[in-house]
N, C-alpha and C positions, 0 to 999 in steps of 0.2 A: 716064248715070253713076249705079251706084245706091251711095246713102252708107247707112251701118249706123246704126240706130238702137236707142239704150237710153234705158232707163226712169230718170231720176236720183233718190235716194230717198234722206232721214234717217233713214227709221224702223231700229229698232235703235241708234239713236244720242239720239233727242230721241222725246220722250212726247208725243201729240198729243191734243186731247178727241175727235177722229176717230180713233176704234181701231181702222179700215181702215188708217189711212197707219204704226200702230205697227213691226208684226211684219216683217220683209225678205221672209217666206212670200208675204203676201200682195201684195209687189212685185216677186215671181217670176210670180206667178199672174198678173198685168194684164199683165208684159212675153207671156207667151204666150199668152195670148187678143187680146192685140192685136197679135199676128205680129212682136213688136221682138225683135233681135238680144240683150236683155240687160238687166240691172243694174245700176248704177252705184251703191257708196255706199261711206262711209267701213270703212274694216278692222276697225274697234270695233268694230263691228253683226256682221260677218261672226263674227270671235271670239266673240261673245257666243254666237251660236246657229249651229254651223255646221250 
């Protein structure tokens, strides 16, 4: 059975002192470098930066 895997992410939504976890870019970037189905985060984020 294979189940779909995303990546769950705030950034876009909440500010972190890690400003890798910030920007949704850069939690597009890790979901396909590490072969996952996707994205996961709140619709703020997305509207903010589409």
């Amino acid at each position: 059975m294979n189940g779909q895997v995303y990546f769950l992410t705030n950034g876009g939504n909440e500010t972190y002192e890690d400003v890798r976890m910030n920007p949704l870019e850069e939690a597009k970037n890790l979901a396909i470098l590490g072969g996952l189905d996707g994205v996961v985060s709140e619709v703020k984020g997305i509207f903010r930066n589409p």
